[in-house]
C-alpha positions in Angstrom: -22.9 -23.7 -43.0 -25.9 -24.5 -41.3 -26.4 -21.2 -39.5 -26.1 -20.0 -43.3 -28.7 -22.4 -44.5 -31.6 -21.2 -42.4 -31.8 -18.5 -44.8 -30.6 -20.5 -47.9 -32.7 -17.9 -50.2 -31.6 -14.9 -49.5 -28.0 -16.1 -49.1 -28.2 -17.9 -52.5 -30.4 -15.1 -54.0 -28.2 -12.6 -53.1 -25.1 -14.6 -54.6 -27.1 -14.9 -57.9 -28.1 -11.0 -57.9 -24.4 -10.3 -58.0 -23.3 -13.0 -60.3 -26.1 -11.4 -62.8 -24.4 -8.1 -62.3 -20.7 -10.2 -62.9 -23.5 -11.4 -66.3 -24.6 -7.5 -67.0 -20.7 -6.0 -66.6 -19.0 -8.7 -69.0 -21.6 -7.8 -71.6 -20.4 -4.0 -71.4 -17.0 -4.5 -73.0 -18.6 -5.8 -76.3 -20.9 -3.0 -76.7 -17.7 -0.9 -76.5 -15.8 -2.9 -78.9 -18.7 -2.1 -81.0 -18.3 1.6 -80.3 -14.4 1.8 -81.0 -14.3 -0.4 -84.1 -17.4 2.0 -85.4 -14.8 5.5 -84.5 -12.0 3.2 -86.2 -14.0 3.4 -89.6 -15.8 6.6 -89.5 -19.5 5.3 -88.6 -21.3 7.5 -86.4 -23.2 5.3 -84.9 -22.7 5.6 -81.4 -26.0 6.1 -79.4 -26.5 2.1 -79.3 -23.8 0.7 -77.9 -24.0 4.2 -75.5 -27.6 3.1 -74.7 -26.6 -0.5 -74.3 -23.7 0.4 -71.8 -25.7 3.0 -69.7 -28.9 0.3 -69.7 -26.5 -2.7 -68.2 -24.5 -0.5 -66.0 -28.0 0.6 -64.5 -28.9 -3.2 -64.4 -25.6 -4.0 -62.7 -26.2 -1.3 -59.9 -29.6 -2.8 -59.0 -28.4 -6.3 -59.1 -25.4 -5.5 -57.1 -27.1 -3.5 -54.6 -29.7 -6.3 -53.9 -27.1 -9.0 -53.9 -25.0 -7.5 -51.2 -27.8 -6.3 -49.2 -29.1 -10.1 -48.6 -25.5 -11.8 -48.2 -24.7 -9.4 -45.5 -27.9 -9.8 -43.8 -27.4 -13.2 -43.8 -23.9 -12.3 -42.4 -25.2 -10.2 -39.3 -28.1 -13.1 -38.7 -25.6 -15.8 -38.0 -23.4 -13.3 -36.1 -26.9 -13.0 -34.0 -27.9 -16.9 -33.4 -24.2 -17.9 -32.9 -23.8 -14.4 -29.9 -27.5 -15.9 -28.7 -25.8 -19.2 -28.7 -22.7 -18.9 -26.9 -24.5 -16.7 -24.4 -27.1 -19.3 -23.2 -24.1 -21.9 -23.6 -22.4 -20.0 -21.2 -25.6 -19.8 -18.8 -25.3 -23.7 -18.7 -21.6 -24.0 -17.3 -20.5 -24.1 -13.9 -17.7 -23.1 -11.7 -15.0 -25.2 -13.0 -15.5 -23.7 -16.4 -15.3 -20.2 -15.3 -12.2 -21.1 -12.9 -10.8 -22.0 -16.1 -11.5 -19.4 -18.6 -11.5 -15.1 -17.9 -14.6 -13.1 -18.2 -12.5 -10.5 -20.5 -11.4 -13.8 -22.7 -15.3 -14.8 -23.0 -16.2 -11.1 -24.0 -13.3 -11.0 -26.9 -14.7 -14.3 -28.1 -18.3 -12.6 -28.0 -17.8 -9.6 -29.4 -14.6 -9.8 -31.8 -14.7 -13.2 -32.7 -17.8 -13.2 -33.9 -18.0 -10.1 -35.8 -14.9 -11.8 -37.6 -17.6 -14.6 -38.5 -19.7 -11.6 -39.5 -16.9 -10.3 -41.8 -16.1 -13.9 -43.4 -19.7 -14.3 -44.2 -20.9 -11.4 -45.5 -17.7 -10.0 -47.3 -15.8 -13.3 -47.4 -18.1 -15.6 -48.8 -19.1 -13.4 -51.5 -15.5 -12.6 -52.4 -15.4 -16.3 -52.8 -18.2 -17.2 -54.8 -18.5 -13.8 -57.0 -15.3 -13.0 -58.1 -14.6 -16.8 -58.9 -17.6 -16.6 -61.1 -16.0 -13.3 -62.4 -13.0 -15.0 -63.3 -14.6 -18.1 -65.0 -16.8 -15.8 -67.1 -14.4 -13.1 -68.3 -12.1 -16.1 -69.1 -14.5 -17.5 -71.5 -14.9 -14.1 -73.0 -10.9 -13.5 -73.1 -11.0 -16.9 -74.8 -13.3 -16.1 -77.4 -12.0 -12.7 -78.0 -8.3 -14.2 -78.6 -7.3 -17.3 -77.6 -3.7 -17.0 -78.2 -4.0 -13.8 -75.5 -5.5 -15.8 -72.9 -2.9 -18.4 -73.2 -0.5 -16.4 -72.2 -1.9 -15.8 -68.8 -1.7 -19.9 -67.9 1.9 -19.9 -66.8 1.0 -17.0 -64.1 -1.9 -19.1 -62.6 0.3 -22.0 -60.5 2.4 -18.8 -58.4 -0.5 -17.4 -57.4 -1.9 -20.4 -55.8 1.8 -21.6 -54.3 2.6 -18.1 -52.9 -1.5 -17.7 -51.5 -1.2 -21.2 -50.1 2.1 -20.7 -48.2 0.7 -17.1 -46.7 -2.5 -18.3 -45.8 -1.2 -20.7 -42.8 0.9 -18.1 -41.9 -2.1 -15.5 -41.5 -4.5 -18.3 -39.8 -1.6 -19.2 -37.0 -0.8 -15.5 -36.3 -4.6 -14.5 -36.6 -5.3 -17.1 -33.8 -2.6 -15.1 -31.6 -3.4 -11.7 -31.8 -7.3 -13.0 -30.9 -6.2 -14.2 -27.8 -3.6 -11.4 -27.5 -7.0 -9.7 -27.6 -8.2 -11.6 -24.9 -5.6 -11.0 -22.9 -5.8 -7.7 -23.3 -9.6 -7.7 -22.6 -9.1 -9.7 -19.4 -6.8 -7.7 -18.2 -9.1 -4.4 -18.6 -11.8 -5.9 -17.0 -10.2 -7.5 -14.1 -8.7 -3.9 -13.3 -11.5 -1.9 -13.6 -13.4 -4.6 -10.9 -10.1 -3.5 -8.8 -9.8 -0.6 -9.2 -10.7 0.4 -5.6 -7.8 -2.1 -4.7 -5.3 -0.3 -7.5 -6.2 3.3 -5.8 -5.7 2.7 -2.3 -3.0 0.5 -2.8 -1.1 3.6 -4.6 -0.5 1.1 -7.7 -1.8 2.9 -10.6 1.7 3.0 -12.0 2.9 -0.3 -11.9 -0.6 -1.7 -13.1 -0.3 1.2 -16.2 2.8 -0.1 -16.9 2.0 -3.8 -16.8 -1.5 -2.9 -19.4 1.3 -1.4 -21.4 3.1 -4.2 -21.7 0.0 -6.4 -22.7 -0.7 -4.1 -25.0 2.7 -3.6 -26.5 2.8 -7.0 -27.1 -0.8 -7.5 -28.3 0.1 -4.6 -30.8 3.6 -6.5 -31.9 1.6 -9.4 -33.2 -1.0 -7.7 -35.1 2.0 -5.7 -36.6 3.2 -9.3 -37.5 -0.3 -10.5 -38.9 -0.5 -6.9 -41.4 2.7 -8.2 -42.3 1.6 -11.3 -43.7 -1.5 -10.0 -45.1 0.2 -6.7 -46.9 2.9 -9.1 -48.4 0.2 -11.5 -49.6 -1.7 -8.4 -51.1 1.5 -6.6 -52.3 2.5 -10.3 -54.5 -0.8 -10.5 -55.7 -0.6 -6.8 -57.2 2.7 -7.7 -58.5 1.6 -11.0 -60.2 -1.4 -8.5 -61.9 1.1 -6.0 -62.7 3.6 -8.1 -64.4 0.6 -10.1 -65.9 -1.2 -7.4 -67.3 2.0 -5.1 -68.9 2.4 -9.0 -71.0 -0.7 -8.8 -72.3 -0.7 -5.0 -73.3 3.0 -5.8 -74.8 2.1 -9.2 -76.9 -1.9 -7.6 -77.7 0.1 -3.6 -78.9 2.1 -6.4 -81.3 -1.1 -8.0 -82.3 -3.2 -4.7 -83.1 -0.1 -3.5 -84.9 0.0 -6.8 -86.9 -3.4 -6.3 -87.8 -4.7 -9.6 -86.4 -6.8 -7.8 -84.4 -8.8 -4.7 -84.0 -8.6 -2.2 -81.5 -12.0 -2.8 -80.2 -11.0 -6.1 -79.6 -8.0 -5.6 -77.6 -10.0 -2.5 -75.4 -12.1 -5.5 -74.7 -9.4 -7.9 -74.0 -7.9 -5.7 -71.7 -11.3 -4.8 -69.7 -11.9 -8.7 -69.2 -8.5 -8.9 -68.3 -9.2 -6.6 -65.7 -12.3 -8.7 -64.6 -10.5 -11.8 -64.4 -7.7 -10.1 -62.6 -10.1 -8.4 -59.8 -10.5 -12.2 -57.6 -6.5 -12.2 -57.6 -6.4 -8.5 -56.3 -8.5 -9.2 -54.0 -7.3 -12.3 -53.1 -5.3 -11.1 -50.4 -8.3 -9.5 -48.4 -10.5 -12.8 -49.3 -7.8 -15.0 -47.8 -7.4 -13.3 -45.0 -11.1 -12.7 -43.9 -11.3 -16.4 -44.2 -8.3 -17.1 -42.4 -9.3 -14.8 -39.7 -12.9 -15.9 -39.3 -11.7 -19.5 -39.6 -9.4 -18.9 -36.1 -12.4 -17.0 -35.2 -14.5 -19.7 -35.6 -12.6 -22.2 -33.8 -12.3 -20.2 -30.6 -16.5 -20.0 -31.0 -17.0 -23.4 -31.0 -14.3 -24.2 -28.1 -16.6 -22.9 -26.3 -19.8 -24.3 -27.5 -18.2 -27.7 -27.8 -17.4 -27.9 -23.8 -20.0 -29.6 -22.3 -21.8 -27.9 -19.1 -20.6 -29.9 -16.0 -24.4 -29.9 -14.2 -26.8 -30.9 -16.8 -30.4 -32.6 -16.4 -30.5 -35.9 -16.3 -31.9 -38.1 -18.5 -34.6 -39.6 -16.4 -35.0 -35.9 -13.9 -38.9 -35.4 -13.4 -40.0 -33.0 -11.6 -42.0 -33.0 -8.2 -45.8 -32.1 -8.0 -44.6 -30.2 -5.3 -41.6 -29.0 -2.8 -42.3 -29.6 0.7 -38.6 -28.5 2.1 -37.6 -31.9 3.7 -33.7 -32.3 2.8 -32.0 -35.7 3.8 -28.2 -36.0 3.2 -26.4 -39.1 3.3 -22.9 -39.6 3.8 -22.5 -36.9 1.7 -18.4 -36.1 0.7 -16.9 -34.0 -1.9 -13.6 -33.1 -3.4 -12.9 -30.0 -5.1 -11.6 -30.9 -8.6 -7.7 -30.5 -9.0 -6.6 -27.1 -10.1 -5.2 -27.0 -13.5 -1.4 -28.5 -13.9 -2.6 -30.3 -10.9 -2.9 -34.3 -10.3 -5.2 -36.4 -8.4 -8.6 -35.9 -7.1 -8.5 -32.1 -5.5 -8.5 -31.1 -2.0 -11.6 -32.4 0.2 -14.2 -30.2 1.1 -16.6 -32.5 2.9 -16.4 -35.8 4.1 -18.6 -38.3 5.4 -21.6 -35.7 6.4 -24.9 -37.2 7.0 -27.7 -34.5 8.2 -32.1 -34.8 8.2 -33.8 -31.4 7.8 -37.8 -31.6 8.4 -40.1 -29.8 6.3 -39.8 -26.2 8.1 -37.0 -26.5 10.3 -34.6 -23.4 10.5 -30.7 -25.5 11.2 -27.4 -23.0 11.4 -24.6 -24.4 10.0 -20.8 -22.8 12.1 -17.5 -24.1 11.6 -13.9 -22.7 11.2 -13.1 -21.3 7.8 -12.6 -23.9 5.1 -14.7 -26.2 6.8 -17.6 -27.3 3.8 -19.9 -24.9 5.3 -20.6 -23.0 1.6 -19.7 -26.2 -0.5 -22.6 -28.0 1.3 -25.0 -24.8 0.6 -23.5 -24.9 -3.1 -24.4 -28.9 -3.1 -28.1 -28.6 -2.2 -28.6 -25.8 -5.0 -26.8 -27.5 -7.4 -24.2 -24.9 -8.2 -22.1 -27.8 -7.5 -22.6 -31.4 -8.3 -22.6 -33.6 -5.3 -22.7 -37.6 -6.1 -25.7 -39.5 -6.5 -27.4 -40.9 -4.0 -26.2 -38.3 -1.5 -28.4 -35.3 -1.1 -32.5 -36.0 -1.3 -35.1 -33.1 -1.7 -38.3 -34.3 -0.8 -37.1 -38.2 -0.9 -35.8 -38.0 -4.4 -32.5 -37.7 -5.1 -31.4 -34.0 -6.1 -29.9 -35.6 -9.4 -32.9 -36.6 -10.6 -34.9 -33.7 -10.6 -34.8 -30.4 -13.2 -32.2 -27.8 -12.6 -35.0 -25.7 -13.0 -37.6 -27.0 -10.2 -34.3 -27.2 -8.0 -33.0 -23.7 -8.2 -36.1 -22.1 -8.2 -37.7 -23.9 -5.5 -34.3 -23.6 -3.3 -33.3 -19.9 -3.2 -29.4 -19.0 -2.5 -28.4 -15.6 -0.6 -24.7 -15.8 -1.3 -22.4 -14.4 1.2 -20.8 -12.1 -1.5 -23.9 -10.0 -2.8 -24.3 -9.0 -6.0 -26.1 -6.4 -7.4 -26.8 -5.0 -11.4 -26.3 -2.0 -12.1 -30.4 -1.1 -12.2 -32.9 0.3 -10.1 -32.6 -0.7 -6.3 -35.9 -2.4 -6.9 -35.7 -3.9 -9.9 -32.7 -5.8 -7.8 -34.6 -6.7 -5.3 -37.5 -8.1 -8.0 -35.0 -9.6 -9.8 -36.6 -13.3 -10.2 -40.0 -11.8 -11.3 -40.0 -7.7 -12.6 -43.6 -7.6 -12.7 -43.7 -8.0 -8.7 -46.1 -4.9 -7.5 -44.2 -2.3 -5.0 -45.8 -3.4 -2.1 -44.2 -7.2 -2.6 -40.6 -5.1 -2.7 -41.2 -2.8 0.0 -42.6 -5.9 2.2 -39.3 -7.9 1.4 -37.0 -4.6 1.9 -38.5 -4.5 5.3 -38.1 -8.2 6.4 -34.5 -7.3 5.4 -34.3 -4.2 7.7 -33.8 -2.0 4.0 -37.0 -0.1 4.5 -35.6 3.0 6.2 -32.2 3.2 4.4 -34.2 3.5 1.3 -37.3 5.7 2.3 -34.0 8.0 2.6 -32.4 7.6 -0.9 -33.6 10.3 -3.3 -34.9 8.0 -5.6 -36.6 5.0 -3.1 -37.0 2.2 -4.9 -35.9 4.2 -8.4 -32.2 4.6 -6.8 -29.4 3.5 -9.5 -27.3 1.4 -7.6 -24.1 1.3 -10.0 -22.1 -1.8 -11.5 -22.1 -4.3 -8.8 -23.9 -1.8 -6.3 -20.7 0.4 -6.2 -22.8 3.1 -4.8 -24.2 0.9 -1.7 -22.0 0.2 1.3 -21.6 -3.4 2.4 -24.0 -4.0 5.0 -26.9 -2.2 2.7 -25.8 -4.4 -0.5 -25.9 -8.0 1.6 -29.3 -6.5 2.8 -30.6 -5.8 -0.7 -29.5 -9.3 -1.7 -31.0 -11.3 1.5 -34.4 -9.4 0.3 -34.2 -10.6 -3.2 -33.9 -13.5 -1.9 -37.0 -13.8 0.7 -39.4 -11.9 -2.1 -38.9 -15.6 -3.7 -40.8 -17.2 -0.8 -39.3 -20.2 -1.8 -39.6 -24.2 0.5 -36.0 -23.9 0.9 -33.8 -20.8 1.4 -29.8 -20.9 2.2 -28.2 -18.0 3.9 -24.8 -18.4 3.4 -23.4 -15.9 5.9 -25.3 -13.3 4.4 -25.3 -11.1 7.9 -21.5 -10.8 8.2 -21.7 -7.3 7.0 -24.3 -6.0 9.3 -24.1 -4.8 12.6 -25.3 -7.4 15.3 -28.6 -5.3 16.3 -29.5 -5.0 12.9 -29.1 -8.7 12.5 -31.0 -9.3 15.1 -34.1 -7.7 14.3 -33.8 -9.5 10.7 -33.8 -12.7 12.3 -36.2 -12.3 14.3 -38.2 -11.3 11.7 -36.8 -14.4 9.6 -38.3 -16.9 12.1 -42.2 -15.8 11.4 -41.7 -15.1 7.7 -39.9 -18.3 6.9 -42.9 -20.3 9.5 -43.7 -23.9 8.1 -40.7 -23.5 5.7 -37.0 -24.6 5.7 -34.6 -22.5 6.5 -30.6 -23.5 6.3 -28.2 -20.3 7.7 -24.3 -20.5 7.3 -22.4 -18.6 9.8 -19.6 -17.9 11.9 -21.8 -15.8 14.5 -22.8 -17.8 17.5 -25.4 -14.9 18.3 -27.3 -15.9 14.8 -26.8 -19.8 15.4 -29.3 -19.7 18.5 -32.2 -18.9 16.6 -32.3 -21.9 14.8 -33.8 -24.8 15.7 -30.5 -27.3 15.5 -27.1 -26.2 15.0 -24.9 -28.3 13.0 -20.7 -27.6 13.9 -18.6 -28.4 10.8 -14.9 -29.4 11.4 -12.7 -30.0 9.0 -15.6 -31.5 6.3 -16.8 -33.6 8.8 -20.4 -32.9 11.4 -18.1 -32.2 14.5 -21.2 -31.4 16.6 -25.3 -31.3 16.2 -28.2 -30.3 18.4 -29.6 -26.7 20.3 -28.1 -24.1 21.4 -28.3 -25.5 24.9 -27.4 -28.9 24.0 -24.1 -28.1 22.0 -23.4 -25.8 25.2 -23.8 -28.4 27.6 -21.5 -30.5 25.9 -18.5 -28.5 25.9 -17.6 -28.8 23.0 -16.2 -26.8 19.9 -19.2 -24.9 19.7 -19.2 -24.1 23.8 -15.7 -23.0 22.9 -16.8 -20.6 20.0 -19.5 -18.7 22.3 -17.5 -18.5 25.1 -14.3 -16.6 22.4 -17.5 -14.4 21.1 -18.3 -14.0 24.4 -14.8 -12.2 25.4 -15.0 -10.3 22.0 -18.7 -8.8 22.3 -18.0 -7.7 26.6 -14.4 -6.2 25.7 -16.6 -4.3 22.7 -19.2 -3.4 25.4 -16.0 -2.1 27.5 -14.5 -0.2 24.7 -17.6 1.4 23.7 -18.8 2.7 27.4 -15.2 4.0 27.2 -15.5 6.1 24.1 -13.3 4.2 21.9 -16.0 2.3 19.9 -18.4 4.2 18.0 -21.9 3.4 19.2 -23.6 1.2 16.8 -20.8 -0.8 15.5 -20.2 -4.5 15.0 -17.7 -6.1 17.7 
């Protein structure tokens, strides 16, 4: 009702053009009961009440052209705040809420869901309020025409509302199955056509055909089951009109015989009839488009009701400035417990306590599993890390705008991803208005320049959904260089050069180290050959800082990272070995 009420004039207008028709067409009747009881006695008279019908059927057309027009405009408006709506909702939430919910589910609710809304409002809603107006008005007629008629009708009224009643719990149950049936379906769709590269070499294009047919069988059982509910409610309601109306012509053919009233009358009688009839008849669609936007509706706001997990604070101001210096302090964090699971989650970091100066470049190496992303996903936010634990600057990370933080603190994520746009309009992502020389000058910092001086297209090159058309090592190059065109104080590489071969990595970072001069620099990775260009190397094991200091240092120790280059070691000379002998191509990554 509120989205409705920003446009409470055209909404309302449009109701009252249509109820003026409902006016227009219950004043036609009597112009033919004039007409009939004039051909009953032989007067001639007929171009008036002709006149008078043609004039208010003209009127009626106009009004109910009008009236429609505005209360589905209305309709497709809210349909458009509550999309714009759920879809900046859904740019608030975090990773728990998407671990939760499918992006096929989120689509249905999108798209279906809230053209049901659309439906409800714009065909629904006037259903509601017109043809109850219809009836009240062509009952008054009825009861001046013949009173004893329109008595007769009373008894039929209390099964209609019983029989309506029952039905319409049924539909609004069922319709809330067959919407997630939909989402089901959706989810499914989607999450095969990501795989599908998986499906085909995997030879499993059968069994996944088979298991969308079953979805869909089922998804198509239910909405059999919700047309049966709605057909039977439609099908009663015709036979309550039926019966109701053969009564009337039965008892009104008596009267007219009788005398007690005249045949223009009763052609009346029966066309109001019909008018007060029409909101039963269509009862069955009005219940159900209210039923089914009412499920709708729900699932909408299930959504926007959810509260985003990382939100401002109420006391976050932002700093005059970034400098880059990062301090975290005894930092730990536990992933939150999967769903159907107890307790606090599994830990991710524990205990870590780290001081980054205002331009320092630190690598960050440890085993898999060992906090090395979570603490890149902490600093930027994408995760919430408690307060008092991670300071940007010498203000706690909490109590500054998600905005200054993520845009002062770029991410390269270890999995790229890429839109399905132009190459460059990837790369320029944060700011489309960049000029080609800023996109060519980050392309080269990320070693892209050559690869796409070679494409057709340069910078134009249509890259596919989720760069389909790029191979690995050129998509996590795209993605570093949308993320150095930022030239933001703080940049995270979280293993962003595990796709590229290790010459090409090298000549990136040592590019990195003059482009990124005077600012801060943090570099995930499992790479001991990118680890010695920083300037400290920080060894995660098991959540915990294992080991920190330089490249030397952490070798003189003899520690876990000593251990690591001297592994990497074996693996890059029996590489060396393999390639003088042939069986390596030249070029590749050991």
């Amino acid at each position: 009702m509120p989205l409705i009420h920003r446009n409470p004039w055209r909404f309302w207008g449009g109701m009252s053009f249509i109820n003026v028709g409902r006016v227009f067409e219950a004043l036609m009747p009597l112009e033919l009961k004039t007409g009939i009881d004039r051909v009953a006695v032989g007067d001639t008279r007929l171009a008036g009440p002709a006149l008078a019908i043609l004039g208010l059927m003209l009127l009626r057309y106009v009004a109910f052209n009008y009236g429609r027009r505005f209360v589905r405009e209305v309709g497709v408006e809210v349909a458009f705040e509550l999309r714009q709506r759920l879809y900046w909702h859904l740019q608030l939430m975090g990773p728990k809420f998407f671990a939760k919910v499918t992006t096929g589910d989120l689509m249905a609710r999108a798209i279906n869901d809230i053209s049901l809304i659309r439906q409800m409002i714009g065909l629904g809603s006037r259903l509601l309020f017109v043809l109850g107006f219809s009836g009240i008005i062509a009952f008054a007629f009825m009861l001046h025409q013949s009173a004893s008629l329109t008595l007769l009708l009373l008894p039929a009224l209390p099964f209609f509302a019983i029989f309506g009643w029952l039905l319409a719990a049924k539909i609004f149950s069922q319709s809330t199955v067959v919407q997630q049936g939909f989402s089901d379906l959706s989810a499914q769709v989607q999450e095969n056509l990501n795989g599908i590269r998986t499906i085909q070499t995997h030879a499993q294009e059968d069994r996944e055909t088979k298991r969308f047919e079953e979805t869909s069988s089922s998804y198509a059982r239910e909405f059999y089951r919700l047309m049966f509910y709605n057909s039977a409610l439609n099908a009663w309601m015709l036979v309550i009109t039926g019966f109701t109306t053969l009564l009337i012509v039965g008892f009104g053919g008596h009267e007219v015989l009788k005398g007690e009233i005249s045949v223009g009358t009763f052609t009346a009688f029966i066309f109001y009839l019909g008018m007060m009839l029409s909101p039963v008849k269509e009862g069955g669609v009005m219940v159900t488009l209210f039923q089914r936007g009412g499920s709708a509706a729900a699932r909408i706001f299930e959504i926007l009701d959810t509260e985003p997990e990382i939100r401002d604070a109420p006391e976050a101001v932002p700093l005059d400035r970034i400098g880059g210096r990062i301090e975290i302090r005894d930092l730990s964090y536990h992933h939150p417990a999967r769903s159907g699971q107890t307790g606090i989650g599994w830990p991710a970091l524990n205990g870590v306590t780290l001081d980054i100066a205002p331009g320092e470049t630190i690598a960050v190496l440890g085993r898999v599993g060992s906090g090395k992303s979570t603490l890149l996903r902490l600093i930027v936010r994408l995760l919430d890390p408690p307060p008092g634990t991670i300071y940007l600057d010498g203000r706690d990370i909490r109590l500054l705008p998600l905005s200054q933080v993520r845009s002062q603190v770029a991410l390269v994520p270890q999995d790229p991803f890429l839109f399905a746009a132009r190459l460059g309009h990837n790369i320029a992502y944060d700011n489309p208005e960049r000029s080609a020389e800023e996109v060519w000058h980050a392309a080269q910092s990320a070693d892209l320049e050559t690869t796409i001086r070679r494409f057709p297209n340069s910078l134009d090159t249509l890259v596919g959904e989720r760069g389909v058309t790029l191979s690995g090592g050129q998509k996590q190059r795209a993605s570093l260089a949308r993320g150095l065109i930022r030239e933001t104080p703080v940049l995270l590489l979280d293993d962003c050069f595990s796709s590229v071969d290790t010459e090409t990595e090298e000549f990136i970072l040592s590019r990195l180290k003059t482009l990124r001069a005077g600012r801060t620099t943090l570099m995930v990775s499992h790479r001991v050959s990118t680890a010695r260009h920083a300037d400290r190397i920080v060894v995660l094991d098991e959540g915990r800082v294992a080991e920190i200091g330089t490249h030397r240092e952490l070798l003189a120790k003899n520690g876990l990272y000593a251990n690591l280059e001297r592994v990497q070691g074996r693996r890059e000379a029996l590489a060396q070995d393999l390639e003088a002998q042939g069986a390596v191509p030249e070029g590749s990554a050991p």
